[in-house]
N, C-alpha and C positions, 0 to 999 in steps of 0.2 A: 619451307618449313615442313619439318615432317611431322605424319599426325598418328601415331601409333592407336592399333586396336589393342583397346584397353582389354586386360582376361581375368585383373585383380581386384577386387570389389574394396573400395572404401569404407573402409567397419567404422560403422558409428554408433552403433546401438549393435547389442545382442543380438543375433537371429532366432525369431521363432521358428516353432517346426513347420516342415513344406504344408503348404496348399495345398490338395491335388489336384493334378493337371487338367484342364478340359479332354473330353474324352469325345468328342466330336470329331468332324472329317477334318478338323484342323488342328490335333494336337499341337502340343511345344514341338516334339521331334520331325513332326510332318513341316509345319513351319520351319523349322533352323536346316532341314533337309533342303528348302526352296529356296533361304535365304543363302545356303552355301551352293548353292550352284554358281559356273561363272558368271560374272559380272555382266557381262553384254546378253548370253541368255537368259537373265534372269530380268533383265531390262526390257528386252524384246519382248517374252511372254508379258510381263507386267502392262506393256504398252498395248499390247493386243486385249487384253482385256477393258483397257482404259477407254480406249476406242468404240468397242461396241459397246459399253457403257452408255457412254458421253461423248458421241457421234460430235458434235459439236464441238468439243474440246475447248470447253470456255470455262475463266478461272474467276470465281466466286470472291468478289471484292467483303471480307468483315473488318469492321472497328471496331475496338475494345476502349473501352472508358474505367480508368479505376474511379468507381466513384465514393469509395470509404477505403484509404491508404493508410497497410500499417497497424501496426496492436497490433499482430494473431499473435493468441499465445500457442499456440503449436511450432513443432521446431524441425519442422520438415526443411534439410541440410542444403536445398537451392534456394531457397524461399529467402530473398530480403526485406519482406515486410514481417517477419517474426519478431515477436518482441525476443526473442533468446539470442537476438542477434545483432549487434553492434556493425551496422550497415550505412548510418546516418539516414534512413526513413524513420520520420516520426509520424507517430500515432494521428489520424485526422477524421474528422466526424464525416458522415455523409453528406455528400455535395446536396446545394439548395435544387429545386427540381427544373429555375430555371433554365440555370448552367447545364446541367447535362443534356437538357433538349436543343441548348444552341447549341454543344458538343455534336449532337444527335444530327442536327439540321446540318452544319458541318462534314461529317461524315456523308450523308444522301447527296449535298452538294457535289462533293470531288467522287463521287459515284459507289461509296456502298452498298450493300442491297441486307444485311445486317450489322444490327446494332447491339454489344455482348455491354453489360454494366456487371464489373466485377469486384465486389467486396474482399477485406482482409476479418473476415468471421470464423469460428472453425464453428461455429452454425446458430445464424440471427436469432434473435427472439421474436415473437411474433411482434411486438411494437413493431421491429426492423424490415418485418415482410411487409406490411400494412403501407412503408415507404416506398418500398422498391416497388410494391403494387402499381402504385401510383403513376410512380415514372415510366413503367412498364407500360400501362394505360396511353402514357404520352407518348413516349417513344412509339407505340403502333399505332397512333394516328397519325404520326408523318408518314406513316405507309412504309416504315421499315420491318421488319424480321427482327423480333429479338428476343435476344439473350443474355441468361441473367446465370453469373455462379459466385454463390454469397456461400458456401461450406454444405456442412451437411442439412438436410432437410428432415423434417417430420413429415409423414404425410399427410396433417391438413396444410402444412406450411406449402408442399407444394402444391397442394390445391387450389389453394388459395393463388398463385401464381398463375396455373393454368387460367382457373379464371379470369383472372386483370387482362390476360391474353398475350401472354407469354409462350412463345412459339418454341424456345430451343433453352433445355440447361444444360449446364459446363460441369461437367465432375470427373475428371481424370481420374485412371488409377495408378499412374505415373508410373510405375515398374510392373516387371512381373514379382508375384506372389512373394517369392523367396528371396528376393533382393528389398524388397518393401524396408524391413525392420533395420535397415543398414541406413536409410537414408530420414527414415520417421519414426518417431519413437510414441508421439502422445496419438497417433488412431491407428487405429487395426485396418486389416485389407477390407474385411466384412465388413467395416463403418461405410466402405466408399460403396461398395455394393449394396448396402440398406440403402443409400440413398437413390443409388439408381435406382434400384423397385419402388422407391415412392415414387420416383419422378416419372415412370412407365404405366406406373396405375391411377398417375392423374391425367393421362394424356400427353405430356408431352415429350418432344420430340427431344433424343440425348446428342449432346456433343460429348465424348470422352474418346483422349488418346494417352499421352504419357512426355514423357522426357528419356531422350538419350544422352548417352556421354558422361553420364557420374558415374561412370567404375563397373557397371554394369559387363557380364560377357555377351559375345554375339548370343550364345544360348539362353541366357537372360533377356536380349531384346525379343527373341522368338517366342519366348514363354509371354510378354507383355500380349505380346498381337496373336497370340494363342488366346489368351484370355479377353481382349474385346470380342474377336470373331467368334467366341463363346456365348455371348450375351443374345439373347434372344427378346425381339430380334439386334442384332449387332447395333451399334450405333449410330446414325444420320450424318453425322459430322466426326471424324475424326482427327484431331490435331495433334501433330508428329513437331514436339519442341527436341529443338539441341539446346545442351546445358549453355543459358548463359551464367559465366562466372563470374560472382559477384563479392567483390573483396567484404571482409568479415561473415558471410557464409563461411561453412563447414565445408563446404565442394568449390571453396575459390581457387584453389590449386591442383584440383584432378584434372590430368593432362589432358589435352584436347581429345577430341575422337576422329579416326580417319571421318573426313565428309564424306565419303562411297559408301561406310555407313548409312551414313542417314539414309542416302539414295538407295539402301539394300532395305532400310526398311519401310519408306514410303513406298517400296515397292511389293515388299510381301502384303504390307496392310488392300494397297489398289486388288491385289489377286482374293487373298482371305476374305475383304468386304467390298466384292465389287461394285454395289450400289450406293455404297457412301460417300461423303466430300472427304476428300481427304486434305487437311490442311496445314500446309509448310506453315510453319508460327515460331514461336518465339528461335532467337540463333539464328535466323534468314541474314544478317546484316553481315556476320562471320561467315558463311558461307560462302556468299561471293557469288558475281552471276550464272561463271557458267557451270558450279555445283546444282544453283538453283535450277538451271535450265534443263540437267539430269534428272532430279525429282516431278519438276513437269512431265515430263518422257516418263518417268516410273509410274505415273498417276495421281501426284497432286493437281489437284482443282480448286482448291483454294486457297486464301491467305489471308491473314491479319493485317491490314492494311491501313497505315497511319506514323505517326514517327514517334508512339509509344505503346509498349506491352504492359500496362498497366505502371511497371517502375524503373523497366528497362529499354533502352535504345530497339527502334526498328527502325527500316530502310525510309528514307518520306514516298511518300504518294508519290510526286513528280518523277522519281527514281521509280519504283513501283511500276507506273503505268508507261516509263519507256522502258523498259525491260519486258514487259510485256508486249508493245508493240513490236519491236525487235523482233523479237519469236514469232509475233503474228500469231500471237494468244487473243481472242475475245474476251471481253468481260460479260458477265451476267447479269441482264439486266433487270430491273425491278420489275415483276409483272406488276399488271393490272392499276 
């Protein structure tokens, strides 16, 4: 099958006027400069850096639990828990606190070392934080790592998180700047960036990467990972999704993306944010191993690991952890 690089953007919405670019050692252009170098040097370098990184070369086992599926009214075009969108996910309240801690206990079992609880909110109300607090509380007394991304936050709301003891939030900015309004129409780019400064000025720790493969040009994916390596300081965890296509979304028929893609950007992201995880997620199943076994070499060190992304198909564990043994990948183990 052939997988063409996409250079024609999917108009879905109006575009607002440009962002301006980061203006740091990593612009957009210094970025799409490194990302169009050839393939195998740009791989090489990538991996050299990964290395004295993360000497160890061990890949960071997370679970994801959707634990409130469905309703968002926001109409972001990959998204099949939107309500704008005729997907067949229906609307479902918040799981009871038991179930997600057997969920939770589950995941530690077959050897996660973080536990991510992800709502469909485009931003809870405090009743809603007061919940997820809760399970938060629980979930880090199995002595997991976790993470919570329920939409936007206020900043007592993420305080209020930090507290319960909440070690990692999720808030992608899913494209770069200028592609944004093409795929989301009800939040602005500076909604997802107010959230990240609450979540930085409560303490904690950011997971944000993006999505490829909706129509997006390679200079579009460069402007994305321009603007995490923007963020001061950049992010902790970085998760690098391929579009999965999801019949009745708006992007269920935007052509596939070369996978060398992905592997060109899991690679710019390893050089741009040397000290963060970077993490192969959603789209791992469509890739196929030995695309995967590319992005390891580029400098993923993580992965979402279990046989769902909240409402989409991922690879199961058992597959997972012989694909890793295969390569002769470590996994990471829980300290303490």
């Amino acid at each position: 099958m052939n997988h063409p690089v996409l250079e024609a953007p999917v108009q879905l919405h109006r575009p607002a006027a440009p962002r301006p670019t980061p203006s740091g050692p990593w612009t957009r252009a210094a970025v799409l400069a490194l990302m169009e170098q050839p393939f195998m040097d740009l791989l090489q370098q990538a991996h050299a850096v990964h290395r004295q990184q993360f000497p160890q070369g061990d890949i960071e086992l997370a679970s994801l639990l959707s634990v409130k599926t469905g309703g968002c009214p926001e109409d972001c075009g990959y998204c099949p828990q939107s309500a704008q969108h005729d997907t067949g996910v229906e609307a479902g309240k918040l799981m009871a606190p038991e179930a997600v801690l057997e969920a939770a206990r589950a995941a530690k079992a077959a050897g996660a070392t973080r536990f991510c609880m992800g709502a469909a909110w485009r931003s809870p109300h405090d009743r809603d934080i007061e919940k997820v607090a809760a399970l938060v509380r629980g979930v880090h007394d199995l002595g997991l790592q976790t993470c919570a991304t329920l939409g936007m936050l206020s900043a007592p709301q993420a305080t209020a998180l930090a507290e319960a003891g909440l070690d990692y939030y999720n808030h992608n900015l899913d494209s770069a700047p200028d592609f944004y309004p093409e795929i989301i129409g009800t939040r602005q780019y500076q909604d997802r960036l107010d959230t990240l400064g609450h979540v930085r000025a409560a303490g904690l720790r950011v997971c944000c990467g993006g999505i490829v493969g909706m129509g997006e040009t390679r200079e579009q994916r460069a402007g994305l990972i321009a603007e995490l390596a923007a963020l001061n300081p950049p992010p902790e965890s970085v998760p690098v999704n391929d579009l999965v296509r999801v019949p009745g979304t708006p992007l269920a028929d935007v052509p596939e993306l070369d996978p060398f893609e992905v592997v060109r950007v899991i690679a710019a992201a390893r050089i741009t944010m040397p000290a963060s995880r970077v993490r192969l997620s959603a789209g791992r199943r469509e890739l196929g191993d030995g695309i995967q076994a590319l992005c390891f070499m580029a400098g993923a060190n993580s992965i979402f690991y279990g046989d769902k992304l909240l409402v989409t198909g991922n690879p199961d564990a058992a597959a997972d952890r012989a694909l890793l043994q295969r390569l002769d990948l470590p996994i990471t183990e829980i300290q303490g």
